[in-house]
N, CA, C and O atoms as CSV, one atom per row, in Angstrom:
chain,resi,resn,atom,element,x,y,z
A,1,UNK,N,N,43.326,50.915,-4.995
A,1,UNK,CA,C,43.009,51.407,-3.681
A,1,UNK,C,C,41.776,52.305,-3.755
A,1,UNK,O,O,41.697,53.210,-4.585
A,2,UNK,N,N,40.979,52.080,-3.019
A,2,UNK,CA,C,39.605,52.959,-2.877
A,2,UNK,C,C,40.605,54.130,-1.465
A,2,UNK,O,O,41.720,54.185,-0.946
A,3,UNK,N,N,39.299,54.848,-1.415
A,3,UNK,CA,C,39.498,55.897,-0.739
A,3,UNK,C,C,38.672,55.800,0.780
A,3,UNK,O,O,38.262,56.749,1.449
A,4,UNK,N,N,38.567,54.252,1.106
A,4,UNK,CA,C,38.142,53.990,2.079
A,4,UNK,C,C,39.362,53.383,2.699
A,4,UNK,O,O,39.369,53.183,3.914
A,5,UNK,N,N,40.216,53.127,2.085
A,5,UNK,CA,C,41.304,52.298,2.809
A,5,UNK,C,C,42.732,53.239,3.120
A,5,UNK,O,O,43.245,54.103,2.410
A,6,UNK,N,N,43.147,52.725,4.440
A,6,UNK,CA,C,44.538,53.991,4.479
A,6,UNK,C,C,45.091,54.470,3.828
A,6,UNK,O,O,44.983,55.695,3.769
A,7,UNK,N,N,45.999,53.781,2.969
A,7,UNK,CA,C,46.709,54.842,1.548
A,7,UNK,C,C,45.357,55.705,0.853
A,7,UNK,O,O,45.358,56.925,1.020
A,8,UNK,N,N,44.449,55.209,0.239
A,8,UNK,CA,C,43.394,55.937,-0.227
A,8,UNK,C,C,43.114,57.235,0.734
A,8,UNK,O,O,43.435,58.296,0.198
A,9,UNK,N,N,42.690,57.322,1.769
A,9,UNK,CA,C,42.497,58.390,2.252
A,9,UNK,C,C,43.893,59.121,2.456
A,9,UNK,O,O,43.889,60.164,1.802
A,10,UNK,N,N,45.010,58.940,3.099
A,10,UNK,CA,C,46.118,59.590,3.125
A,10,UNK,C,C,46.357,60.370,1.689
A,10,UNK,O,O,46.718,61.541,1.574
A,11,UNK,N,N,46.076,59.464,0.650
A,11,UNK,CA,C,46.425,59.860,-0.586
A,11,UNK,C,C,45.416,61.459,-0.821
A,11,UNK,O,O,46.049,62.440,-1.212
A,12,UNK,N,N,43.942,61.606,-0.570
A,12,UNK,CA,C,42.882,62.456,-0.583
A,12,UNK,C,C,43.287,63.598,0.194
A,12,UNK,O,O,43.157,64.760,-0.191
A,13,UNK,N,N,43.898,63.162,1.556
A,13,UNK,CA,C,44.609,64.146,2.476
A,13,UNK,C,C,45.203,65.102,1.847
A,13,UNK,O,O,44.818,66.267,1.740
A,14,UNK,N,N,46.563,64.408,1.237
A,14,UNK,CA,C,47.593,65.033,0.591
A,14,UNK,C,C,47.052,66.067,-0.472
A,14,UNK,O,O,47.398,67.247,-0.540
A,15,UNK,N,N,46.329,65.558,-1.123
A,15,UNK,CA,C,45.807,66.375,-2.171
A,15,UNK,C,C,44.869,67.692,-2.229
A,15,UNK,O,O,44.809,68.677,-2.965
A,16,UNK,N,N,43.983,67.106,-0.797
A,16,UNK,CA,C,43.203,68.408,-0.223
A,16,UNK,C,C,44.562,69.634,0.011
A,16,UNK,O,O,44.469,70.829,-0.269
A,17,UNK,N,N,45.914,68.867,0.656
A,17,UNK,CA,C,46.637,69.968,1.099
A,17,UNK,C,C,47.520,70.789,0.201
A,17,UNK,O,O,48.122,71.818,0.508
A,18,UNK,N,N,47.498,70.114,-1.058
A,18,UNK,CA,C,48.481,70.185,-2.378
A,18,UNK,C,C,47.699,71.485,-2.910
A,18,UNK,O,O,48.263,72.534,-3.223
A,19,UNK,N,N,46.083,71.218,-2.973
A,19,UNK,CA,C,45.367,72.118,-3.707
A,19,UNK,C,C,45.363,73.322,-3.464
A,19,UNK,O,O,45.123,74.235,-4.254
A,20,UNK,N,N,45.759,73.419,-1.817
A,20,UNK,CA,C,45.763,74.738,-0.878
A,20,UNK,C,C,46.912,75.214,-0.780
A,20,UNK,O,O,47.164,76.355,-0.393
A,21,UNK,N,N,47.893,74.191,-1.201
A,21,UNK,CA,C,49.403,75.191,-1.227
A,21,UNK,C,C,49.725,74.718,0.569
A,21,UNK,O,O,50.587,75.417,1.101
A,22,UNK,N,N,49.135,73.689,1.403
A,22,UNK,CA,C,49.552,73.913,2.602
A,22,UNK,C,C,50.419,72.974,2.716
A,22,UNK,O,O,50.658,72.776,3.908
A,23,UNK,N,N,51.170,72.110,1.833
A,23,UNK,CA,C,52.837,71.343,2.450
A,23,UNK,C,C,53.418,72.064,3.363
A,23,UNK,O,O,53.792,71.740,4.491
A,24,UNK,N,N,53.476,73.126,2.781
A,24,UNK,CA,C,54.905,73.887,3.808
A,24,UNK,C,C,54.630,73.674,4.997
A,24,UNK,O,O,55.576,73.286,5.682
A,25,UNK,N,N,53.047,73.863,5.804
A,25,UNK,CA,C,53.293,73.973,7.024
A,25,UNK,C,C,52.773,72.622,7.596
A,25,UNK,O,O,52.496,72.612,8.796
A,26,UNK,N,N,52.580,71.281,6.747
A,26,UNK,CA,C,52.343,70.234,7.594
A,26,UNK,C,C,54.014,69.200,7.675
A,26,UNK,O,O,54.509,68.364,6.920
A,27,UNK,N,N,54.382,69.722,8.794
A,27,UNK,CA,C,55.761,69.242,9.272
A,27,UNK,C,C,54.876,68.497,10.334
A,27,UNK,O,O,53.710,68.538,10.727
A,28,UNK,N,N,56.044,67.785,10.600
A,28,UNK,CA,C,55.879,66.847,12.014
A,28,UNK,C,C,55.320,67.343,12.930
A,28,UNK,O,O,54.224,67.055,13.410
A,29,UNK,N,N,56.250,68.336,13.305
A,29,UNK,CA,C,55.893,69.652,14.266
A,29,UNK,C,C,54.671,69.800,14.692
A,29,UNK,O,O,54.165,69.568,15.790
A,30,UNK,N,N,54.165,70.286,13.530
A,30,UNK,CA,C,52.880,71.148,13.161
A,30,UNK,C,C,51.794,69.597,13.159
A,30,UNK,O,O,50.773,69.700,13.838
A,31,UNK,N,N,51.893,69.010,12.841
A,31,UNK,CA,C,50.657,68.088,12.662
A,31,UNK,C,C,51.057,67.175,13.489
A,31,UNK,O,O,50.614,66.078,13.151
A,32,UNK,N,N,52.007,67.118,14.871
A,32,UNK,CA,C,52.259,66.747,15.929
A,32,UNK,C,C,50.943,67.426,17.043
A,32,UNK,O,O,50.045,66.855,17.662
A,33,UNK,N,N,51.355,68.949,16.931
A,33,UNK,CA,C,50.477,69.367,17.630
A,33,UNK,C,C,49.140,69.597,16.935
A,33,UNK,O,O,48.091,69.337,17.525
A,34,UNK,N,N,49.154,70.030,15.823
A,34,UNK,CA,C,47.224,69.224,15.198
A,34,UNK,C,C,46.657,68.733,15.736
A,34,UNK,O,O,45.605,69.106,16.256
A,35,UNK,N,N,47.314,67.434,15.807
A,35,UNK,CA,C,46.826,65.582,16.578
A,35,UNK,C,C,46.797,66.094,17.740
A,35,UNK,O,O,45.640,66.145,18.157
A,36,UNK,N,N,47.436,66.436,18.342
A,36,UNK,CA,C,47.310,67.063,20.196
A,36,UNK,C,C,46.001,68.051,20.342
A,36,UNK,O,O,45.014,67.690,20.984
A,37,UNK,N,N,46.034,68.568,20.078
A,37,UNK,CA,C,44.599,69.635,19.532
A,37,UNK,C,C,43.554,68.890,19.386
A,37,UNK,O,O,42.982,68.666,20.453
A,38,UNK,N,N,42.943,68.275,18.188
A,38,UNK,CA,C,41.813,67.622,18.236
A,38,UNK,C,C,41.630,66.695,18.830
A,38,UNK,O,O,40.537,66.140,18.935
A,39,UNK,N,N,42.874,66.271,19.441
A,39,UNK,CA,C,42.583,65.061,20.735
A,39,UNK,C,C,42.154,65.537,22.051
A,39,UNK,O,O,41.574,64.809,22.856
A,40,UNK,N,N,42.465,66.863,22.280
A,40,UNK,CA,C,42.206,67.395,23.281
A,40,UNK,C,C,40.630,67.896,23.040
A,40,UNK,O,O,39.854,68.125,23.968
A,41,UNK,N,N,40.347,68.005,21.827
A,41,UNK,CA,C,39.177,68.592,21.566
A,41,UNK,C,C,37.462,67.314,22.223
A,41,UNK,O,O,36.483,67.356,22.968
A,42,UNK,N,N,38.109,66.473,21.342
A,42,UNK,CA,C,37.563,65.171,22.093
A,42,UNK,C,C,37.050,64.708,23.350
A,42,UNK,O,O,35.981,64.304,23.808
A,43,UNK,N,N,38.626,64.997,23.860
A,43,UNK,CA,C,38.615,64.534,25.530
A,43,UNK,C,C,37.761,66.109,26.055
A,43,UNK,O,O,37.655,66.192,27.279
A,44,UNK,N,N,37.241,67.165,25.347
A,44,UNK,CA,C,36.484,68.300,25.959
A,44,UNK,C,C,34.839,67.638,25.706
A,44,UNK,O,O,33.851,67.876,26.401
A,45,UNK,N,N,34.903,66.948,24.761
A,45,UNK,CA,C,33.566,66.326,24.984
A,45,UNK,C,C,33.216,65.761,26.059
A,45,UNK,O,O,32.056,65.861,26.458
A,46,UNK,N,N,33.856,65.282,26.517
A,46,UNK,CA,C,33.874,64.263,27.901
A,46,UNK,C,C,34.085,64.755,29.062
A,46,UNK,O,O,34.024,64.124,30.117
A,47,UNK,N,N,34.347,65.916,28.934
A,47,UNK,CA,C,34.781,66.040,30.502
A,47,UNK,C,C,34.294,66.585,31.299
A,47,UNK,O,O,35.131,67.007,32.097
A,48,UNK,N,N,33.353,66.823,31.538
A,48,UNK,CA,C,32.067,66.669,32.715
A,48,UNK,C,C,31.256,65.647,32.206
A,48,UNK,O,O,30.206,65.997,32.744
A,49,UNK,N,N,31.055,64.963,31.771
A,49,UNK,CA,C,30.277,63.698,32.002
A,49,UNK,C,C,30.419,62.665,32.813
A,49,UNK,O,O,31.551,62.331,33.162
A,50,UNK,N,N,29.328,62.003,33.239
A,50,UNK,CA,C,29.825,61.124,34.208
A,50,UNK,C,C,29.986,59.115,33.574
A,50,UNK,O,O,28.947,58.680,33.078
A,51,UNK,N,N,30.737,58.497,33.613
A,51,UNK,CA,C,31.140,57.340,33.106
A,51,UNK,C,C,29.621,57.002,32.101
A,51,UNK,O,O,29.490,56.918,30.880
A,52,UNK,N,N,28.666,56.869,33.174
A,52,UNK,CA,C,27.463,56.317,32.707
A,52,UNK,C,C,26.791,57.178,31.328
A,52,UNK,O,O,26.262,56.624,30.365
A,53,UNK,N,N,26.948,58.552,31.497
A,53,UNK,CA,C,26.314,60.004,30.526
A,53,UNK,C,C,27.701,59.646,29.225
A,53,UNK,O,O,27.593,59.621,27.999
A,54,UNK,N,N,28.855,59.426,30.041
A,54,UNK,CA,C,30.035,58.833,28.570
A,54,UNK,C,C,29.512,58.229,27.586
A,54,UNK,O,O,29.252,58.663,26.464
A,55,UNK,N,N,29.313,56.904,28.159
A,55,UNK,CA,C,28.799,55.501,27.314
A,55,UNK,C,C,27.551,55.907,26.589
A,55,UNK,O,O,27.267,55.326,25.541
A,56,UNK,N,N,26.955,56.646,26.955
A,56,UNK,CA,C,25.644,57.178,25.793
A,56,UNK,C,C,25.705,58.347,25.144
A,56,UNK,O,O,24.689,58.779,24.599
A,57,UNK,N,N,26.621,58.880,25.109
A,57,UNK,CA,C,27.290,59.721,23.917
A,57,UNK,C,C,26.759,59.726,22.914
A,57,UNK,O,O,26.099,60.661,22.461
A,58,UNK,N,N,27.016,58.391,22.265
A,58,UNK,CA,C,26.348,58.408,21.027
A,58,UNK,C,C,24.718,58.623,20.920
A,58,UNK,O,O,24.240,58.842,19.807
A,59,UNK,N,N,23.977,58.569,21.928
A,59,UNK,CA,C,22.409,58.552,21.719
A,59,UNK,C,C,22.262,59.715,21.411
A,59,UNK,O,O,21.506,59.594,20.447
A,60,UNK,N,N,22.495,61.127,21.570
A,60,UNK,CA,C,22.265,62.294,21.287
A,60,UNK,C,C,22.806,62.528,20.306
A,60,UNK,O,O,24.012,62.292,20.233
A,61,UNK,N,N,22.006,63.152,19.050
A,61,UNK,CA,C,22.744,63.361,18.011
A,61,UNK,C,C,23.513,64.554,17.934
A,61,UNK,O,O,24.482,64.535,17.174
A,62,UNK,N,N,23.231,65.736,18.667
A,62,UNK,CA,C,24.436,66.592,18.865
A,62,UNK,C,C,25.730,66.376,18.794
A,62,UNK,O,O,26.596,66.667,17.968
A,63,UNK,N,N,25.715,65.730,19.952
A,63,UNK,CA,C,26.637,64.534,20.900
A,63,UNK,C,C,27.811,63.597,19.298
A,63,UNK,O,O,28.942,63.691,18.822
A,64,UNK,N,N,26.517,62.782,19.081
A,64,UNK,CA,C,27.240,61.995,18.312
A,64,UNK,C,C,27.968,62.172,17.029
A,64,UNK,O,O,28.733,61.332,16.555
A,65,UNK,N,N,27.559,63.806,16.279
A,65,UNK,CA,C,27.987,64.160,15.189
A,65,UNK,C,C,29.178,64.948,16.176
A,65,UNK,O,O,30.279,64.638,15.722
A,66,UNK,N,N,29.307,65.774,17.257
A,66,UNK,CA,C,30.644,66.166,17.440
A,66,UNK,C,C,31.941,65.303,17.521
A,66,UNK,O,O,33.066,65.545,17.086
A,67,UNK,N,N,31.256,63.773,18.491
A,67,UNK,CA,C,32.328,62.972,18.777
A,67,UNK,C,C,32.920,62.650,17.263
A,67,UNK,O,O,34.115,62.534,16.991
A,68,UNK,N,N,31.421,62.490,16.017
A,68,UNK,CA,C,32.056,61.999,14.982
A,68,UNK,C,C,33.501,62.985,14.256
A,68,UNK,O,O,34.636,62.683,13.887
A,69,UNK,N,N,32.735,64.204,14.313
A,69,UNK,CA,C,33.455,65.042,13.692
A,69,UNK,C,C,34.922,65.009,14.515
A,69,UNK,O,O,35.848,65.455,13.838
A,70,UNK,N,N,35.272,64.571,15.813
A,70,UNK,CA,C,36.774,64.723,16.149
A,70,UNK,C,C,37.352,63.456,15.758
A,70,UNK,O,O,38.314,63.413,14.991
A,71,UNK,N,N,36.835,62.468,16.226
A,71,UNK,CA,C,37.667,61.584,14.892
A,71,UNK,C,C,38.252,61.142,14.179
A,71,UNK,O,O,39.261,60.445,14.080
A,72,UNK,N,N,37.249,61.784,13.382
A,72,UNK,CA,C,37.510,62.164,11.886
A,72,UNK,C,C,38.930,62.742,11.770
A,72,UNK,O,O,39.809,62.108,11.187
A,73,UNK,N,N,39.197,64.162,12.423
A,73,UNK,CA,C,40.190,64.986,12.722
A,73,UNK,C,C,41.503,64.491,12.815
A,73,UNK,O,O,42.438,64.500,12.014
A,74,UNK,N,N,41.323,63.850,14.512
A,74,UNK,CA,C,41.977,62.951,15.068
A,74,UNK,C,C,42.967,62.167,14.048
A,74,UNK,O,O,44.196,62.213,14.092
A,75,UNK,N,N,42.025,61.295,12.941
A,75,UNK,CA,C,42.508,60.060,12.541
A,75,UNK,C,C,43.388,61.077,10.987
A,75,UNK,O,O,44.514,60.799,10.575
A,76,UNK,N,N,42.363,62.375,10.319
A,76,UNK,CA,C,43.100,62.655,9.673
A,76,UNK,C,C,44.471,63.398,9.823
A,76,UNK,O,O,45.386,63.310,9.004
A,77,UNK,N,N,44.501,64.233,11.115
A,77,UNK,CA,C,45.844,64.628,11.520
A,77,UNK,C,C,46.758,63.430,11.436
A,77,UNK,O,O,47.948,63.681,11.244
A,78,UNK,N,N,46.360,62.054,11.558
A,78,UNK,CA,C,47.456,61.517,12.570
A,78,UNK,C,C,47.677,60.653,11.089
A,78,UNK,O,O,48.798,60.158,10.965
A,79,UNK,N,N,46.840,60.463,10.115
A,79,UNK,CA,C,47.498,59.949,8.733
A,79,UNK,C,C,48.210,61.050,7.849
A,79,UNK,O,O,48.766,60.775,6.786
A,80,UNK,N,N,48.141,62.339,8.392
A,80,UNK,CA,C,48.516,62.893,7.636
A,80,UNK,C,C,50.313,63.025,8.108
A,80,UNK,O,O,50.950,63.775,7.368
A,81,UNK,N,N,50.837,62.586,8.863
A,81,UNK,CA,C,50.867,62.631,10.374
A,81,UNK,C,C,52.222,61.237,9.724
A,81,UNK,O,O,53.437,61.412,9.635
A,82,UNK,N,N,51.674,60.348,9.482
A,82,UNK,CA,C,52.375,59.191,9.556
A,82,UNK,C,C,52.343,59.304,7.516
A,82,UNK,O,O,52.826,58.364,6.885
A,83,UNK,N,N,52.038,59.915,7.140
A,83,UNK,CA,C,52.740,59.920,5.685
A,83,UNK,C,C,53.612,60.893,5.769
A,83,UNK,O,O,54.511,60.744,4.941
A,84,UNK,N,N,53.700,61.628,6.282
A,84,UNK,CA,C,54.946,62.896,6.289
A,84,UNK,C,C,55.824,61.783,6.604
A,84,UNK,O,O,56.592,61.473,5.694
A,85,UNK,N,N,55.894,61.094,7.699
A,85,UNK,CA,C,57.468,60.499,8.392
A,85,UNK,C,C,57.451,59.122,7.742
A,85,UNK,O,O,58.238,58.239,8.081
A,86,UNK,N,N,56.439,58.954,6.705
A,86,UNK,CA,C,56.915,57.267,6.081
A,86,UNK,C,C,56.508,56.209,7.111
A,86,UNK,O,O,57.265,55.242,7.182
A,87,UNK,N,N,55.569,56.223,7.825
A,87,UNK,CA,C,55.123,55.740,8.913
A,87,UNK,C,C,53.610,54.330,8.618
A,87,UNK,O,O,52.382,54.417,8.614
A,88,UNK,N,N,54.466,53.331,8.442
A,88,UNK,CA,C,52.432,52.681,8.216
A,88,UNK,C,C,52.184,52.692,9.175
A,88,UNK,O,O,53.068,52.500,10.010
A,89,UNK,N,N,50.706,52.945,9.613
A,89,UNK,CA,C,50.173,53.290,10.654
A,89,UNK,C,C,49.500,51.891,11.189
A,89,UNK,O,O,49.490,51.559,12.375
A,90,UNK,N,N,48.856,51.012,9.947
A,90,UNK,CA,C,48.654,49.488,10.110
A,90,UNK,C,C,50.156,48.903,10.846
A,90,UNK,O,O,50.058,48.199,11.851
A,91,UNK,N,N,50.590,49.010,10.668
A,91,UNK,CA,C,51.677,47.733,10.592
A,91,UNK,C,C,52.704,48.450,12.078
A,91,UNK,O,O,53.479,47.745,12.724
A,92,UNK,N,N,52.499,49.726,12.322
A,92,UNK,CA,C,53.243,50.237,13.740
A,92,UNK,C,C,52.282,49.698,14.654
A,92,UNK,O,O,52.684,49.337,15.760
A,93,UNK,N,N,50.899,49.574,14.313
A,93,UNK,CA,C,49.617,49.312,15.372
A,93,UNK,C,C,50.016,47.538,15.494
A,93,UNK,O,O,50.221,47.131,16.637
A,94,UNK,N,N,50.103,46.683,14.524
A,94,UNK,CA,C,50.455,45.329,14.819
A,94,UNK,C,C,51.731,45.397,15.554
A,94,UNK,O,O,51.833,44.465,16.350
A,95,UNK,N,N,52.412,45.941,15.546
A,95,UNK,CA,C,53.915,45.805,16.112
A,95,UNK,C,C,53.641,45.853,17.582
A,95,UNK,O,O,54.042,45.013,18.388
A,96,UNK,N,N,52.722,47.202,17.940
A,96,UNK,CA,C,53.185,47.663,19.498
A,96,UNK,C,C,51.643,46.432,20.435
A,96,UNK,O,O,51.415,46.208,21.623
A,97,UNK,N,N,50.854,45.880,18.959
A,97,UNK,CA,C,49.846,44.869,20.256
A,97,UNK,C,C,50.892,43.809,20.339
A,97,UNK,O,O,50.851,43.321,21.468
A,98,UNK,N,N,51.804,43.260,19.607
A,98,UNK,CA,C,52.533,41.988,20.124
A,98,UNK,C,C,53.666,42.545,21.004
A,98,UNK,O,O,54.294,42.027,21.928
A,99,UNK,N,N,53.724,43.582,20.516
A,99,UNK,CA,C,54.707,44.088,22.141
A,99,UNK,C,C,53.680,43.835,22.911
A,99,UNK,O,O,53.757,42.674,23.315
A,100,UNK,N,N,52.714,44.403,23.318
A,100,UNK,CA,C,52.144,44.584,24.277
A,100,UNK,C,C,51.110,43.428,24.876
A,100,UNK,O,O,50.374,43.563,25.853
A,101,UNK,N,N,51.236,42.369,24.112
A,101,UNK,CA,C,50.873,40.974,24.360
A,101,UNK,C,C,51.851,40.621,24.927
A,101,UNK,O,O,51.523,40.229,26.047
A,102,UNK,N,N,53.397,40.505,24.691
A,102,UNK,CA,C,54.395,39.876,25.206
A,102,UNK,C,C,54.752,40.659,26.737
A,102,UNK,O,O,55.290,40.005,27.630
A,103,UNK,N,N,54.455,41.870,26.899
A,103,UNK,CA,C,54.816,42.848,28.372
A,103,UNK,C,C,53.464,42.416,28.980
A,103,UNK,O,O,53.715,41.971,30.100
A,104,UNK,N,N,52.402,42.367,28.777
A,104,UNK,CA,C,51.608,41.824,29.125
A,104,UNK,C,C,50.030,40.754,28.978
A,104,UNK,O,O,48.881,40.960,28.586
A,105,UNK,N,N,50.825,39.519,29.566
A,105,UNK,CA,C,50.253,38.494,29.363
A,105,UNK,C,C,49.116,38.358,30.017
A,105,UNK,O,O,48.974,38.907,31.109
A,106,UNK,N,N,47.923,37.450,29.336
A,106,UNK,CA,C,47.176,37.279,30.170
A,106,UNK,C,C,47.084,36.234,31.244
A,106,UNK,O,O,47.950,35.366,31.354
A,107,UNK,N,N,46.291,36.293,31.847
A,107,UNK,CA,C,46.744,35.796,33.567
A,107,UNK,C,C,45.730,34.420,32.947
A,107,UNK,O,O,45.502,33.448,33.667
């Protein structure tokens, strides 16, 4: 496994948090609301913009290194997130599109 691929990075996660002594406080709980946090942080990028000023986000590099940097956040809360609870995060994401192919079909 490289450290580009999910276990690889989850695995890097863990270890950043091992080094710091911070297990104790990444519970569900806690990196429940993490993920709520930098998601909210995100959606603060956006929110006075208008649809059209959205979609070009990325042209400003200000812009585009913040959106990058939440992310980032985002995706590492939420692996860090789904290795606490034993969670593949691949394979819950295939599950809920064929749910969600089967609730809704296309016309």
């Amino acid at each position: 496994m490289t450290d580009q691929d999910i276990a690889g990075l989850q695995r890097r996660l863990a270890e950043f948090a091992a080094a710091r002594r911070w297990e104790p406080y990444h519970t569900p709980k806690n990196l429940a609301a993490a993920l709520s946090v930098e998601a909210s942080e995100l959606v603060e990028i956006f929110q006075w913009l208008t649809p059209e000023e959205s979609a070009r986000v990325m042209e400003d590099a200000d812009s585009a290194h913040r959106v990058t940097d939440e992310v980032a956040d985002v995706l590492a809360y939420l692996l860090q997130f789904c290795e606490v609870l034993g969670v593949d995060p691949l394979k819950a994401l295939a599950a809920k599109i064929e749910r969600n192919e089967e609730r809704f079909p296309a016309p």
